[in-house]
C-alpha positions as CSV (number, residue, x, y, z in Angstrom):
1,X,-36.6,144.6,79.2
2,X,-35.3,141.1,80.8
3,X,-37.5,139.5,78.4
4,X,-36.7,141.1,75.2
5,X,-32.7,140.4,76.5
6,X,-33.2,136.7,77.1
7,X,-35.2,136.8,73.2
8,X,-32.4,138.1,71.4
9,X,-29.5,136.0,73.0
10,X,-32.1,133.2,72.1
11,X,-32.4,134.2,69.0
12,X,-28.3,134.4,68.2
13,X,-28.3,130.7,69.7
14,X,-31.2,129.5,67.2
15,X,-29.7,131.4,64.4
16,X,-26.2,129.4,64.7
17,X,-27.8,126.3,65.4
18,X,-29.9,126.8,62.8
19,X,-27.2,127.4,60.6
20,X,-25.3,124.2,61.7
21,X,-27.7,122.2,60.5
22,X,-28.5,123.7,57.1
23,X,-24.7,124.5,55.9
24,X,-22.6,122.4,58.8
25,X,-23.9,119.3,58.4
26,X,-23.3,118.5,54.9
27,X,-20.0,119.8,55.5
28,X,-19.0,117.9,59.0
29,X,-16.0,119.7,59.9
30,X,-14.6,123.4,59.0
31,X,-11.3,124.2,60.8
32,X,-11.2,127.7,61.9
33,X,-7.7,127.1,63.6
34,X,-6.2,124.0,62.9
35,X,-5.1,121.9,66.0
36,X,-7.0,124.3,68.3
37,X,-10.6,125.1,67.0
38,X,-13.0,123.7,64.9
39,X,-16.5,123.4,63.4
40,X,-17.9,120.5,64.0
41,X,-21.7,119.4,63.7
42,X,-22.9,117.0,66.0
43,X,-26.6,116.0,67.4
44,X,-26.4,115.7,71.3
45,X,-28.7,113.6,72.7
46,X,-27.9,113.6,76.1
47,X,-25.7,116.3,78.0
48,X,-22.0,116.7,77.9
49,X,-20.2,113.8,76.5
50,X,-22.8,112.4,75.9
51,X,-24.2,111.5,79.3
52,X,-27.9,110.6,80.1
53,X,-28.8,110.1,76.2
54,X,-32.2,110.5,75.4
55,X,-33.2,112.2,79.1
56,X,-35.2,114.8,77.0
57,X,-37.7,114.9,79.2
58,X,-35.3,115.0,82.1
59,X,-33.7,117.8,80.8
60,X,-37.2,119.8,80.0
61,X,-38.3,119.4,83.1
62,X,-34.6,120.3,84.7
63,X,-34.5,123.7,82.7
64,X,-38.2,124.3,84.1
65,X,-37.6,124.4,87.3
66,X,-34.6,126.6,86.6
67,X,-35.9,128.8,84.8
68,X,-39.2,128.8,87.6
69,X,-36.3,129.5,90.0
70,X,-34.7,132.5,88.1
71,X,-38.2,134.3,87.5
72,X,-38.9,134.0,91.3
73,X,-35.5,135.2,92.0
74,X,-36.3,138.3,89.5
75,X,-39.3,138.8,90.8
76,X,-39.4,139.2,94.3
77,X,-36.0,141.3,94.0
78,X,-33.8,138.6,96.0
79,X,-30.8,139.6,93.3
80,X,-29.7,143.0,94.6
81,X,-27.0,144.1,92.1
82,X,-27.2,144.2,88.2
83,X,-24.3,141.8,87.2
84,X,-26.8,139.1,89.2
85,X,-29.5,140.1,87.0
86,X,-27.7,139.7,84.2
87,X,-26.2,136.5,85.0
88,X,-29.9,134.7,85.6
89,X,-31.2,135.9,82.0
90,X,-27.7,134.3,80.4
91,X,-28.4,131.3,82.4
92,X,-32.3,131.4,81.2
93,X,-31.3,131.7,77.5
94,X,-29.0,129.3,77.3
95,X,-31.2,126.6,79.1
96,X,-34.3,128.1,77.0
97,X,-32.1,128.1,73.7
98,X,-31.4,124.0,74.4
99,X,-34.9,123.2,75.7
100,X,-35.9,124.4,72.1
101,X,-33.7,121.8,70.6
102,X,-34.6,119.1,72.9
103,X,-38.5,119.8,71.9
104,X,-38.4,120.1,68.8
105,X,-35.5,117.6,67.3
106,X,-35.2,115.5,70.6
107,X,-31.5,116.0,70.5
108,X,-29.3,119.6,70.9
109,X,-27.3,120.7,68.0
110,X,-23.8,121.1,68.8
111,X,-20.8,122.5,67.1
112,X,-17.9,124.3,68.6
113,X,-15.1,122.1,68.8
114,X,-11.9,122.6,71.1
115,X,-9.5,120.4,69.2
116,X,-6.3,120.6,72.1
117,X,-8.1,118.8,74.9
118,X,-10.9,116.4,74.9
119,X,-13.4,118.5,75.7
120,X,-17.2,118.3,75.2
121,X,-18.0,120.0,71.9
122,X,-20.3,122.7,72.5
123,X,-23.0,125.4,71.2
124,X,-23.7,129.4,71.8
125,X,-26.5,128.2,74.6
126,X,-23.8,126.1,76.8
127,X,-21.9,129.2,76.4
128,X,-24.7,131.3,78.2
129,X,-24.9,128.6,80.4
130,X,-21.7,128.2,81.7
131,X,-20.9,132.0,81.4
132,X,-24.2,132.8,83.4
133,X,-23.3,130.4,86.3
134,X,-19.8,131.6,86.3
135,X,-21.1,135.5,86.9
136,X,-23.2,134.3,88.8
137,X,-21.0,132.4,91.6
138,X,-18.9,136.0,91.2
139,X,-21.9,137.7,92.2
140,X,-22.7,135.5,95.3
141,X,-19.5,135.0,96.7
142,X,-18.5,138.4,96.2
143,X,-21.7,140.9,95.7
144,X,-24.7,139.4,97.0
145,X,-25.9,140.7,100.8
146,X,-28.4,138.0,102.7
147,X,-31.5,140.1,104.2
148,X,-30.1,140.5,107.4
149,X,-26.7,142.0,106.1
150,X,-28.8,144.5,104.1
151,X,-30.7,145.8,106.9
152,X,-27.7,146.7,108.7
């Protein structure tokens, strides 16, 4: 079940990006609301704005270990309550969705553009990303037990 989740918010990610690239590119821009949000292709080749460009194997090898960490975490039932769950498998197919890119074209296609404040533009697998870590801080602040709690 956790698999076929992480393959369909995957597949939404690729499907935009994949978009982007065949209809977005040739096109550049497309404002969706003018002064506030935009369409905007660009190829990333490092992280946000720009940083570390060309790190691709940095950034493989980064998701790996992430994603090495979430399947352990997953696996040996350290994440007691389903919103923790969930957040890991965001967080996985947002870093698997950009790992993709990286592979493949050696740079991440972006394209959601916040026009008000200069902001990083952005695609559907940062927004797993940062959603999934965001859940996920709620859940350990908040949710999570350590062992010892639980046993009491």
């Amino acid at each position: 079940m956790y698999l076929l989740a992480v393959l369909m918010m995957v597949i939404v990610d690729q499907a935009v990006k994949y978009w982007a690239v065949t209809m977005l590119a040739s096109i550049g821009t497309i404002p969706l609301i003018p002064g506030v949000l935009s369409l905007t292709y660009v190829e990333n080749r490092g992280a946000a704005f720009s940083i570390l460009e060309n790190q691709i194997w940095l950034f493989v090898a980064l998701a790996v270990v992430i994603l090495c960490g979430i399947v352990y975490a997953l696996k040996t039932d350290k994440i007691q309550a389903p919103i923790g769950k969930i957040s890991l498998l965001v967080i996985a197919a947002g870093a698997i969705g950009n790992v993709i890119d990286r592979v493949v074209n050696h740079y991440v296609v972006d394209m959601i553009q916040l026009e008000f404040i200069r902001f990083p533009i952005f695609n559907i697998a940062d927004i797993y990303v940062c959603v999934g870590v965001a859940l996920f801080a709620f859940y350990y602040l908040f949710i999570h037990k350590d062992a010892e709690e639980a046993d009491k």
